[in-house]
C-alpha positions as CSV (number, residue, x, y, z in Angstrom):
1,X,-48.8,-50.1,23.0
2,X,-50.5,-48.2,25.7
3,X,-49.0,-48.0,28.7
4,X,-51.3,-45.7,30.2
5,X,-55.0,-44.8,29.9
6,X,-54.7,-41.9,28.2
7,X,-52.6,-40.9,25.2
8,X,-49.0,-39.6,26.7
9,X,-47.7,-37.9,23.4
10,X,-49.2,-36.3,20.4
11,X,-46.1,-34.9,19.0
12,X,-43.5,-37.5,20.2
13,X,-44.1,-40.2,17.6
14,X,-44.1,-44.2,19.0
15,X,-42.6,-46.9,16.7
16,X,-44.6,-50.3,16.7
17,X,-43.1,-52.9,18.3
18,X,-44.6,-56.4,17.7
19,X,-46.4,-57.7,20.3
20,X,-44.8,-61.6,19.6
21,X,-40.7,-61.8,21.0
22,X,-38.5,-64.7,19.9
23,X,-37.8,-66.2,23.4
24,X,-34.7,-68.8,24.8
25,X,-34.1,-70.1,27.7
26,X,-30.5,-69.7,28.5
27,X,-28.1,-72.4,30.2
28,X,-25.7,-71.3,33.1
29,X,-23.1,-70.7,30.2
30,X,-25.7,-68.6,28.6
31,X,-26.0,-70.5,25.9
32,X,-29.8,-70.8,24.2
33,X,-31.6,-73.8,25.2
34,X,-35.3,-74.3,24.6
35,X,-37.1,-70.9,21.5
36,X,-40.9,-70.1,22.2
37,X,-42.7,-67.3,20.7
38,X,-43.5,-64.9,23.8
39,X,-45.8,-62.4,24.1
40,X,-44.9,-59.1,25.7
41,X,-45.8,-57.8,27.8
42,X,-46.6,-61.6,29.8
43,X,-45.0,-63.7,32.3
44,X,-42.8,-66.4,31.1
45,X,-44.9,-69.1,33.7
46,X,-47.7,-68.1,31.5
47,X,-46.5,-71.0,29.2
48,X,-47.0,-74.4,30.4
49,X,-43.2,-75.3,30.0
50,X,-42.2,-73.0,31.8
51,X,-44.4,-72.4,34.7
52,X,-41.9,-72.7,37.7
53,X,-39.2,-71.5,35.6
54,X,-35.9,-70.2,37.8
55,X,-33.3,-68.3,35.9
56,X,-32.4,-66.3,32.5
57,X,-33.8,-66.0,29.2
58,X,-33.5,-64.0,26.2
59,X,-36.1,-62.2,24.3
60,X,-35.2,-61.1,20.4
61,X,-36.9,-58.5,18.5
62,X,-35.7,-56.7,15.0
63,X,-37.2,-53.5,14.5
64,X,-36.9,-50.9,12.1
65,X,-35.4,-47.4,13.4
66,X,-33.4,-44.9,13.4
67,X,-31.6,-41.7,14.9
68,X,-32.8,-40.4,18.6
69,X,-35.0,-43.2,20.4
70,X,-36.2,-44.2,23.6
71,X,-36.9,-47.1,24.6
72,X,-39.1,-47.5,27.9
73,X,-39.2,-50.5,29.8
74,X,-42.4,-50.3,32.3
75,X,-41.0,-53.4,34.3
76,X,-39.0,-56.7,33.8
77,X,-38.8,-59.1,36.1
78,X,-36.1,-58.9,38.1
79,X,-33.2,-58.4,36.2
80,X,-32.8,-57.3,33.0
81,X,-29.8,-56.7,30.4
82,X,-30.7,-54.7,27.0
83,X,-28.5,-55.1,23.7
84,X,-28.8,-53.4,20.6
85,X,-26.8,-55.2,17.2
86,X,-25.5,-57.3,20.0
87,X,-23.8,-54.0,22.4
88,X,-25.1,-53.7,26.1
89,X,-27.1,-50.7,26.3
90,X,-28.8,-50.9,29.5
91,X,-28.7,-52.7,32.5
92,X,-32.1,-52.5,35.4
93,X,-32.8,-54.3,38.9
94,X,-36.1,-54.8,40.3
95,X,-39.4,-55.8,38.5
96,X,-41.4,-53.2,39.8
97,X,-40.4,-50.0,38.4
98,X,-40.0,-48.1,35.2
99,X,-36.9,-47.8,33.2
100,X,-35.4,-46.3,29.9
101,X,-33.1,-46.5,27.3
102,X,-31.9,-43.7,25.0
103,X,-30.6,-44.4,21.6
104,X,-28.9,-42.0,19.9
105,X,-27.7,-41.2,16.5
106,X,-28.7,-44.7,15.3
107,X,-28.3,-45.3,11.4
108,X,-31.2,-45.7,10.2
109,X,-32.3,-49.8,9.2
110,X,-33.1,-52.3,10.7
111,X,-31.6,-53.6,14.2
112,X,-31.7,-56.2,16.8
113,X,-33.3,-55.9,19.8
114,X,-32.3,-58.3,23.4
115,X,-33.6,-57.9,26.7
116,X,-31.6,-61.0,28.7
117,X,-33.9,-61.1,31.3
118,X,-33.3,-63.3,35.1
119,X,-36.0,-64.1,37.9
120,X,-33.5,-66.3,39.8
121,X,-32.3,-65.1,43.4
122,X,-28.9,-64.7,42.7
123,X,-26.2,-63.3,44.5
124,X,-26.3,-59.6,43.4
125,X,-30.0,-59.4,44.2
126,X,-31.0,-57.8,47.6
127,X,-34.8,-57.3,47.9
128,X,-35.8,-60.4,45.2
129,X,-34.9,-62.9,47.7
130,X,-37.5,-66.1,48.1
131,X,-40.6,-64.8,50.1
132,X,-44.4,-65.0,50.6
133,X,-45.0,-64.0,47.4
134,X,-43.5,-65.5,43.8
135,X,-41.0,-63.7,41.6
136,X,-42.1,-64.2,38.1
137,X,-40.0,-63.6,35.1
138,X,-40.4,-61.8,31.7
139,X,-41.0,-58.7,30.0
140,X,-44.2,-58.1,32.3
141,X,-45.3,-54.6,31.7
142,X,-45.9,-52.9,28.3
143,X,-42.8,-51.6,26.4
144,X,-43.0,-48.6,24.0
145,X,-40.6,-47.2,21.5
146,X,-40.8,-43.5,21.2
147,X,-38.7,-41.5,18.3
148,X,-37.5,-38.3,19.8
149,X,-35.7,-35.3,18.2
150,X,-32.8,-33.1,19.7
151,X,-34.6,-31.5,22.5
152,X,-37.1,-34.0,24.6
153,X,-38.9,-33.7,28.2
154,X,-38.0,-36.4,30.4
155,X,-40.5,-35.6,33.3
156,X,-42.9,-33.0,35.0
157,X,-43.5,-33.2,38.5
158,X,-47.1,-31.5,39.8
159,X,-47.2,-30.9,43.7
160,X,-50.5,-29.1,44.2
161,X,-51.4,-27.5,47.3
162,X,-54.2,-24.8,48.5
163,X,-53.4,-21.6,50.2
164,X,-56.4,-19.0,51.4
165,X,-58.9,-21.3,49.6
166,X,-57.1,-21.3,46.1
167,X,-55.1,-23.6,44.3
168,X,-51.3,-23.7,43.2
169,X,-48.9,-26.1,42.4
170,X,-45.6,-26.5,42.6
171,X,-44.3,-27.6,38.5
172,X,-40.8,-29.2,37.9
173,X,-39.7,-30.1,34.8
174,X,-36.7,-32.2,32.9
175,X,-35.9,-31.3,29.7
176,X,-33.1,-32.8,27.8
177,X,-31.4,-31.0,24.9
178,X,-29.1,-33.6,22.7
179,X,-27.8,-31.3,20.1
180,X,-23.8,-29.5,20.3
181,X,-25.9,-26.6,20.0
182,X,-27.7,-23.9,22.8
183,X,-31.6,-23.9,22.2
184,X,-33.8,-21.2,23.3
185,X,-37.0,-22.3,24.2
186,X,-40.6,-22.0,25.6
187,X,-41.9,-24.4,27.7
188,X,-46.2,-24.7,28.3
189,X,-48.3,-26.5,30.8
190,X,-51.9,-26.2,29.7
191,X,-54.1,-28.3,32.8
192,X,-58.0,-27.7,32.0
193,X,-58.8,-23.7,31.4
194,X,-55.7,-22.6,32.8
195,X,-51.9,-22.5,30.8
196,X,-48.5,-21.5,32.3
197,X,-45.5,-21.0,30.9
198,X,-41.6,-21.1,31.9
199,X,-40.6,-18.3,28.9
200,X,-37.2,-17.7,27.1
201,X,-35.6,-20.6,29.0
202,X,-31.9,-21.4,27.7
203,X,-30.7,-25.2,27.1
204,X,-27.5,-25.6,27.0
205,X,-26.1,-28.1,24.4
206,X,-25.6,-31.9,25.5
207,X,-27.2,-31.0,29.1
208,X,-30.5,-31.5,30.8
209,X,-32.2,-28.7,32.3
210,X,-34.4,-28.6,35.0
211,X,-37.4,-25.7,35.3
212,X,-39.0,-25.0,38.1
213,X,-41.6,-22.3,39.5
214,X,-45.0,-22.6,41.3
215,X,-48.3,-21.3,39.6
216,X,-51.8,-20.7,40.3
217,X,-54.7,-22.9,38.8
218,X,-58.0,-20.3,39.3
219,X,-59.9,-22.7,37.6
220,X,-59.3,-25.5,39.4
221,X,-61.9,-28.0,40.6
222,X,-60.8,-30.1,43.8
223,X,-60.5,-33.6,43.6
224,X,-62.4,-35.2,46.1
225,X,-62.8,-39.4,46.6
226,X,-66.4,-39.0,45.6
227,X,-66.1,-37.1,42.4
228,X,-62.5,-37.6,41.2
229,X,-61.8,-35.0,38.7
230,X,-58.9,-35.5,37.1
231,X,-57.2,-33.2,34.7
232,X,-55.2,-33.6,31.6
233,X,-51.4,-31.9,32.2
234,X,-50.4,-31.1,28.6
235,X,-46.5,-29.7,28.7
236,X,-45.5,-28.8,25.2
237,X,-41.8,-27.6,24.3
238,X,-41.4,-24.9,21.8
239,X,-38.5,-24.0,19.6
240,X,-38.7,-21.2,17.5
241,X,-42.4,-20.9,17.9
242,X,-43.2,-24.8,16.7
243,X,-43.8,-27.3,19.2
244,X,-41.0,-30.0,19.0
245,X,-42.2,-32.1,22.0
246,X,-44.9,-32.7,24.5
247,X,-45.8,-35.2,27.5
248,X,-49.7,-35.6,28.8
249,X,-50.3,-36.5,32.1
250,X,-53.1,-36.6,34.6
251,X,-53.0,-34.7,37.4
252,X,-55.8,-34.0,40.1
253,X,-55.8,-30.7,42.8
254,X,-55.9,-32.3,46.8
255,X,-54.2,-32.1,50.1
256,X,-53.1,-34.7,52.3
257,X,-52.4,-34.1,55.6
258,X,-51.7,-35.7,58.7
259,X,-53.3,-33.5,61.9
260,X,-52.6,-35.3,65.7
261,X,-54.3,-38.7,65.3
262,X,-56.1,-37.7,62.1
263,X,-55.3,-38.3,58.0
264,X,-56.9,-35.6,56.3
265,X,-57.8,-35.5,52.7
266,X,-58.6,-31.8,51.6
267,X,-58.9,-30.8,55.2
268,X,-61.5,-33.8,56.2
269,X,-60.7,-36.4,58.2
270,X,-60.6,-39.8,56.3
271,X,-61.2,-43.6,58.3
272,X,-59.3,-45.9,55.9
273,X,-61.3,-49.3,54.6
274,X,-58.7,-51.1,52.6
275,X,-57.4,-54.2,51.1
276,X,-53.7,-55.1,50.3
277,X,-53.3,-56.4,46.6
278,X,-50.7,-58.5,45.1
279,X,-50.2,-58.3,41.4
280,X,-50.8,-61.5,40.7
281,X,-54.0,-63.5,38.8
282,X,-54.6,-67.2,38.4
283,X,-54.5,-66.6,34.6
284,X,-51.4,-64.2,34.0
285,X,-49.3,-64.2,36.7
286,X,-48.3,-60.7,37.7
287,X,-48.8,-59.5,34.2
288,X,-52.4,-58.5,34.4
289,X,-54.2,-57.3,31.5
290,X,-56.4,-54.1,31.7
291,X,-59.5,-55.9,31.9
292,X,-58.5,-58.3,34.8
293,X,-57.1,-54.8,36.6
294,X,-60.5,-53.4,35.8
295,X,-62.2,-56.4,37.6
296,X,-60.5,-55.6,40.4
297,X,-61.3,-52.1,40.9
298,X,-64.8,-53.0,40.7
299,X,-64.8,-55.6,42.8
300,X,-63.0,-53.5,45.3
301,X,-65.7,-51.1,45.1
302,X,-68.4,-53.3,45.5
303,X,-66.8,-54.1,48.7
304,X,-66.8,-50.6,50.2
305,X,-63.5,-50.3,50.4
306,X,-61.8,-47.0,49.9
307,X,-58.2,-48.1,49.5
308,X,-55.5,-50.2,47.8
309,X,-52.3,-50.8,49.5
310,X,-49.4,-52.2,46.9
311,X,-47.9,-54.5,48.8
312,X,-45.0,-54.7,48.4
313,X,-43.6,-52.8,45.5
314,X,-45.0,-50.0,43.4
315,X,-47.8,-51.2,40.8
316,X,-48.2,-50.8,37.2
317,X,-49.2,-47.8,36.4
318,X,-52.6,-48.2,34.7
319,X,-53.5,-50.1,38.2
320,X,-53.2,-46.3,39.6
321,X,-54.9,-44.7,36.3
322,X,-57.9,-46.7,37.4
323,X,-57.7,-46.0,41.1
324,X,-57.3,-42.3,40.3
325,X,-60.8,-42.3,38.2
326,X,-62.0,-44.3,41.0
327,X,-61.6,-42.2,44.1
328,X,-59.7,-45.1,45.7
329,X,-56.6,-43.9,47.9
330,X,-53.2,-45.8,47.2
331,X,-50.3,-46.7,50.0
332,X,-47.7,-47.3,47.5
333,X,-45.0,-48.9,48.6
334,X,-41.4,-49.6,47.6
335,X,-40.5,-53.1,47.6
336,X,-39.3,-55.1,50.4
337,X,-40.6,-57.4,52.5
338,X,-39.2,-59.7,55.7
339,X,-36.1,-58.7,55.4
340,X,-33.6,-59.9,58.9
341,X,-30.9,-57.8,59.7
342,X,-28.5,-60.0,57.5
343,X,-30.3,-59.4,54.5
344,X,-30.1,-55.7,55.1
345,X,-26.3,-55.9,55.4
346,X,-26.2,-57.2,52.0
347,X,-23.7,-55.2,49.8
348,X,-26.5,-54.3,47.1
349,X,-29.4,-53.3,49.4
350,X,-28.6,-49.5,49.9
351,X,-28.2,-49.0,46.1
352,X,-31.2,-51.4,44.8
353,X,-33.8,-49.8,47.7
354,X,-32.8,-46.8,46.7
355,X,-33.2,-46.7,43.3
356,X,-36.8,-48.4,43.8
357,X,-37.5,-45.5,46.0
358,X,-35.9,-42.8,43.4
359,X,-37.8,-44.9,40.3
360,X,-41.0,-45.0,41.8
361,X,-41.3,-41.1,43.0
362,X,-40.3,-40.3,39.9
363,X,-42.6,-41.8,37.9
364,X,-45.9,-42.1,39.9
365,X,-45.6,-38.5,41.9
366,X,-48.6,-37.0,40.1
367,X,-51.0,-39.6,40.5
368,X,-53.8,-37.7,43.1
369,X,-54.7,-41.3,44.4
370,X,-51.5,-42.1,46.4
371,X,-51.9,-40.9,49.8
372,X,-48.8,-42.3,51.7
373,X,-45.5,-43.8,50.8
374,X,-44.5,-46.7,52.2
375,X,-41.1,-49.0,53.1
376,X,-40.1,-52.1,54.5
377,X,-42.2,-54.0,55.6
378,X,-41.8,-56.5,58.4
379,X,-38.3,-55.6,58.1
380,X,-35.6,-55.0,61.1
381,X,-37.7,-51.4,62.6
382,X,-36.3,-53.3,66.1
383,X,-32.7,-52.9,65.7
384,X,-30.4,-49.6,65.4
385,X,-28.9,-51.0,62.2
386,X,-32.2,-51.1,61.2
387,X,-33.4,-47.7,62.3
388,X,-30.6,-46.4,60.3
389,X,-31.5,-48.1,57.2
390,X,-35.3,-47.1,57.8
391,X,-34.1,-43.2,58.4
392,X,-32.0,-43.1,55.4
393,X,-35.2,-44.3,53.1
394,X,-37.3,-42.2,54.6
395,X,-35.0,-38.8,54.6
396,X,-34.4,-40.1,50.9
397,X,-38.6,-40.2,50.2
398,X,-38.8,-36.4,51.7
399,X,-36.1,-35.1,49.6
400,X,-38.3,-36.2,46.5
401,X,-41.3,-35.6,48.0
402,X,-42.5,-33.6,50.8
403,X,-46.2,-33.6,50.1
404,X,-47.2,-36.5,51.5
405,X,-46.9,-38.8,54.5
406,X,-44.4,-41.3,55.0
407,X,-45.3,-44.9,57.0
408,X,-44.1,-48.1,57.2
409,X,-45.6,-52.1,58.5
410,X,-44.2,-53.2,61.5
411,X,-44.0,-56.5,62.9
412,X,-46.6,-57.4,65.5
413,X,-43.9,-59.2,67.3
414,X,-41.9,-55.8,67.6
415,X,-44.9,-54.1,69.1
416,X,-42.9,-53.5,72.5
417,X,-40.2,-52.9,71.0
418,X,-39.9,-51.1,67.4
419,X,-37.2,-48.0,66.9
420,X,-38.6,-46.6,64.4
421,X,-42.0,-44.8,65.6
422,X,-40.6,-41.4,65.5
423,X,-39.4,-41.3,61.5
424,X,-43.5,-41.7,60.0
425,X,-46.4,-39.7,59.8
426,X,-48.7,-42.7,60.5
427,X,-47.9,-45.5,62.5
428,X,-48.6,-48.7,60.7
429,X,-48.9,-52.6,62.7
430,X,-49.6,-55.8,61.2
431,X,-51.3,-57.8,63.6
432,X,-53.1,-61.6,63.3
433,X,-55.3,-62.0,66.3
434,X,-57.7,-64.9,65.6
435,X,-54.9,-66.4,63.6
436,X,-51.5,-66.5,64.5
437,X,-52.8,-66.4,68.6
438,X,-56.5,-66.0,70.6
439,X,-55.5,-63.3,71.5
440,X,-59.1,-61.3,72.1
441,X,-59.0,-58.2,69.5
442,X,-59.5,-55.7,72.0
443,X,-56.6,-56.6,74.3
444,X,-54.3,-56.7,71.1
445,X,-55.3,-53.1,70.3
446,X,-54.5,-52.1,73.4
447,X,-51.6,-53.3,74.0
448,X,-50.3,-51.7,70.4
449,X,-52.1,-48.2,71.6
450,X,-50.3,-48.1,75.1
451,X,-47.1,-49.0,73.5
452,X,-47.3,-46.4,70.7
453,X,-48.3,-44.2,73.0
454,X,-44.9,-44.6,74.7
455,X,-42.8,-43.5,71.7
456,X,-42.0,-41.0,69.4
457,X,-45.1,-42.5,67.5
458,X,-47.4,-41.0,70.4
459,X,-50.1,-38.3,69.0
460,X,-49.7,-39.8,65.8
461,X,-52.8,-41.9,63.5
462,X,-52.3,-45.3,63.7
463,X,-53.5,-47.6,61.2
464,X,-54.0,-51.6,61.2
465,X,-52.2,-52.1,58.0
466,X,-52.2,-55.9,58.1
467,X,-55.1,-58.6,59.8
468,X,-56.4,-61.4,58.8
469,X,-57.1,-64.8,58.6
470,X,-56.5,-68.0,56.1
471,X,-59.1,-70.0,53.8
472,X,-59.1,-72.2,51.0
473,X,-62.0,-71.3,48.3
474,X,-64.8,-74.4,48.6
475,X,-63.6,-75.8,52.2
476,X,-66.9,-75.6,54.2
477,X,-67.7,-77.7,57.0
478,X,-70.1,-76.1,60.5
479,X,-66.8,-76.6,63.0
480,X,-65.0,-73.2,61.9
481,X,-61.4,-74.9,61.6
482,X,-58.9,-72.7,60.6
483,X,-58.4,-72.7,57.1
484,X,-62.5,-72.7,56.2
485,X,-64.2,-70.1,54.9
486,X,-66.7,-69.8,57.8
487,X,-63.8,-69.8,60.2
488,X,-62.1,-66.5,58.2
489,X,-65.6,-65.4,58.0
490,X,-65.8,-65.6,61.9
491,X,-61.8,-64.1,62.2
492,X,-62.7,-61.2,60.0
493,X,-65.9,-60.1,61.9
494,X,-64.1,-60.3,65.2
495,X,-61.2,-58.6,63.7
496,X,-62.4,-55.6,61.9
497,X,-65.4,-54.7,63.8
498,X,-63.2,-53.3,66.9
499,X,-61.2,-51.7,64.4
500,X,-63.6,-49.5,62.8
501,X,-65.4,-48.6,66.3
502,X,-62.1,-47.4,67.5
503,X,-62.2,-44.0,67.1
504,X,-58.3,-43.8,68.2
505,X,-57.2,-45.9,65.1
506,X,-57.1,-44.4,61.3
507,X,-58.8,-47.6,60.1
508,X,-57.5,-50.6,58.6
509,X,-56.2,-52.7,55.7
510,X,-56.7,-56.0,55.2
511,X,-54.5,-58.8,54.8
512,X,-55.8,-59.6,51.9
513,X,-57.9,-58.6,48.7
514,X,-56.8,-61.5,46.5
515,X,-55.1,-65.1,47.1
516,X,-51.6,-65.2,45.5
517,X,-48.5,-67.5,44.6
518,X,-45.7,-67.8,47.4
519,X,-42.3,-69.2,46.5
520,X,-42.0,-72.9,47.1
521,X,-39.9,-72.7,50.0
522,X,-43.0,-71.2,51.8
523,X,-45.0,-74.6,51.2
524,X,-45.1,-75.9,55.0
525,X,-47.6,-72.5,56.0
526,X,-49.0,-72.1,52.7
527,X,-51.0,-74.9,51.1
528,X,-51.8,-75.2,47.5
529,X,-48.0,-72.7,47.7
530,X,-50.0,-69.7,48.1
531,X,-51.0,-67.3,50.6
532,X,-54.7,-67.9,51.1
533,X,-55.8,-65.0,52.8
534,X,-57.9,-63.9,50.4
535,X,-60.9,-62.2,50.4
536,X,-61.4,-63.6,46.9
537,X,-59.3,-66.6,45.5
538,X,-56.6,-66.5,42.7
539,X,-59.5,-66.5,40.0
540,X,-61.3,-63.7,41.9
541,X,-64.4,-66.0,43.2
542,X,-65.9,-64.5,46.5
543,X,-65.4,-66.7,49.7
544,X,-67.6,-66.5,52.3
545,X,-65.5,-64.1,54.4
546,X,-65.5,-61.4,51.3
547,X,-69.7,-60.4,51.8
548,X,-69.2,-60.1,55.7
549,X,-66.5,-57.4,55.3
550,X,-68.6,-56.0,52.5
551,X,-71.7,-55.6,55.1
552,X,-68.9,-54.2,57.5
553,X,-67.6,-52.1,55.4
554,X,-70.8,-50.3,54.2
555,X,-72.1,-50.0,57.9
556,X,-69.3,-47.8,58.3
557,X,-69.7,-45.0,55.7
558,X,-67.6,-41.7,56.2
């Protein structure tokens, strides 16, 4: 099963899995209820039975295997619990990011596969908690199988960075060695003409060893947002002259920095045209197939816009294949969303933020696209418990990654009196003129510019990360009520046209590219239960308000 867009191994062998899972509900004893036949990767609400489905369920697979495996989970939603012949193996929290399973010394046969699987917002869970968007449950990322021998690499990390007009990169490597025995090795990169080398490196038995060492690349072609070039990162690990391993990935040579009121991508300054995206389509749910994820890149494009943010949890990682062939810049961020000062006290938060935070570094670091992480939104920036929680996932972020710039949403309503300025790079506000108030546009920037401009966020870019305004697809009339298309036609024109023209702000992000599902408890502000600030509705079909920012976006080429 691909899980990228590109082939990851050569070497490392995968072992088919079927795409068709025997699938139980399970009762609150955990006993099984109701079999289907599910596919995976899917959402569960994909079958008409099941389609508001709160709670746990079980999916069965036997497969045929044996000796050193890895099993890679590239998301399950929320919670999962993997057994093998029946024995725990793994346990994961959070839908959103990538996780794995090694199997070793497994007799060879054939053996029983369960991922227990829960979407429910239980008691242990901190950050899936009922909000403006739905928590779907299944297997709903692709899973792979890979067969590995005694030495494996785990990861390389590629921070590139230009220094008197040439290129370099920082390389950091994991490479695991499973054997009782000490391995000398060899360990290649080879990325387009250019191949470096960490030689004669020592792996000590049962241990993972980490390489590190910064090269030059004097054949490297910059990646730029109007020709993308990407480059194939091919790490192979050699054991007595024979390659035993490898790992592909794509990696692209750009800067990204942040200069006063300026973002600067290699070195020029960069206005920011974007669209926030759930992962979430009328058809699939928040398992979206290539294709549909293709759609939405184009459409994207058609519109002018020159960035995706992922609110508000990292993305599946084909999403960010695309947008790295694309040119299109990524705020990823990790997921959280509205959470009050009570839910940050919860007992699991620390822990289950930072792992999302750890998980999705980790595995999306070396896509060129993403220009910015991102935290928290509309969370508790106000209060010092707050601040603290912000500084510790932001200090966290830098440890992992100091190349890029860090940023979060705040609240409008905390524009006054936010804490947390001083911690980003860019200063971020979700404001709603035209919607949630009349405020006039102009005043509302204003007032966000001369209040920034009395923190530790002074001197800094600020970007409109959220605005907006509400329609339902086909409801037309000539009075421009809330909730028609002409009226977010009108609310978007108003809104975005200041935005641009402002030559103080970093651009802007709209609230949002595609309607989505909200959780049912958000039904009183939400009709049909979704969020319908859509530029396009659940099925993708334009609405009126989606060619206005089109023509707006165009008339403001960089």
């Amino acid at each position: 099963m691909h899980t990228r867009l590109f082939q990851n191994h050569i070497i490392r062998r995968e072992i088919p899995l079927d795409p068709v899972w025997d699938f139980h509900t399970l009762n609150s004893e955990e006993e099984k209820q109701e079999e289907f036949k599910m596919l995976v990767p899917s959402c569960w609400e994909s079958n008409p039975k099941l389609v508001s489905y709160k709670g746990k369920a079980v999916y069965s697979k036997k497969a045929t295997f044996g000796g050193n495996v890895r099993l890679v989970f590239k998301g399950v939603s929320h919670t999962a619990n993997v057994y093998l012949d029946k024995k725990q193996v793994a346990y994961h929290y959070n839908a959103y990011t990538e996780f794995s399973v090694l199997l070793q010394d497994i007799p060879y046969g054939e053996h029983l596969l369960e991922v227990q699987v829960d979407n429910s917002f239980h008691e242990e869970s901190a950050l899936h908690v009922s909000n403006d968007y739905y928590s779907y449950g299944g297997i709903t990322r692709p899973v792979v199988m890979e067969e590995i021998g005694e030495m494996f690499i785990k990861y390389v990390h590629f921070i590139p960075y230009r220094e008197n007009g040439k290129w370099f990169a920082s390389i950091s490597a994991s490479v695991s060695n499973l054997s009782n025995e000490q391995k000398d090795v060899t360990f290649k990169i080879k990325i387009g003409d250019d191949e470096v080398s960490f030689a004669d490196k020592v792996l000590q038995p049962n241990y993972e060893t980490l390489l590190e060492s910064t090269f030059e690349f004097p054949s490297a072609l910059t990646y730029t947002l109007e020709n993308p070039t990407l480059y194939k990162m091919d790490a192979k690990l050699l054991y007595n002259d024979k390659a035993v391993d490898d790992l592909i990935d794509r990696v692209g040579f750009r800067d990204i920095k942040v200069d006063g009121k300026d973002i600067l991508f290699n070195g020029q300054k960069v206005i920011i045209k974007g669209v926030n995206r759930h992962e979430d389509y009328a058809e699939f749910g928040c398992s979206i197939p290539l294709e549909a994820m293709y759609r939405d890149i184009e459409i994207i494009k058609s519109l002018g816009a020159n960035c995706v943010r992922t609110s508000h949890y990292p993305n599946d990682e084909r999403f960010l294949d695309l947008c790295d062939e694309n040119g299109i810049l990524v705020w990823e961020e990790s997921h959280a969303r509205g959470l009050n000062e009570k839910q940050m006290r919860h007992k699991n938060f620390d822990k289950q933020s930072a792992d999302c935070i750890k998980e999705m570094i980790k595995n999306h670091i070396n896509h060129p696209s993403i220009f910015v992480w991102g935290i928290l939104n509309e969370c508790v920036s106000n209060t010092e418990f707050g601040r603290s929680c912000y500084a510790k996932q932001f200090e966290l972020i830098k440890s992992l990654d100091s190349s890029r710039p860090v940023s979060f949403a705040s609240l409008e309503a905390h524009i006054g009196s936010d804490l947390c300025l001083d911690l980003v790079d860019i200063v971020s506000f979700n404001i709603y003129p035209f919607w949630y108030h009349d405020t006039p546009v102009k005043d509302s920037l204003n007032t966000l510019k001369n209040f920034v401009n009395r923190t530790g966020g002074a001197g800094k870019p600020i970007l409109i990360s959220e605005i907006g305004a509400g329609a339902i697809y086909g409801h037309r009339n000539n009075n421009h009520e809330k909730w028609t298309e002409e009226y977010q036609q009108y609310a978007l024109t108003e809104q975005i046209t200041p935005i641009l023209s402002d030559e103080e702000l970093s651009g802007v992000i709209i609230w949002q590219y595609a309607d989505c599902r909200v959780e049912k408890g958000w039904f009183h502000g939400r009709p049909k239960t979704q969020n319908n600030k859509g530029l396009v509705d659940i099925y993708r079909r334009e609405k009126l308000a989606f060619h206005k920012v089109k023509e707006i976006f165009h008339s403001y080429q960089d």
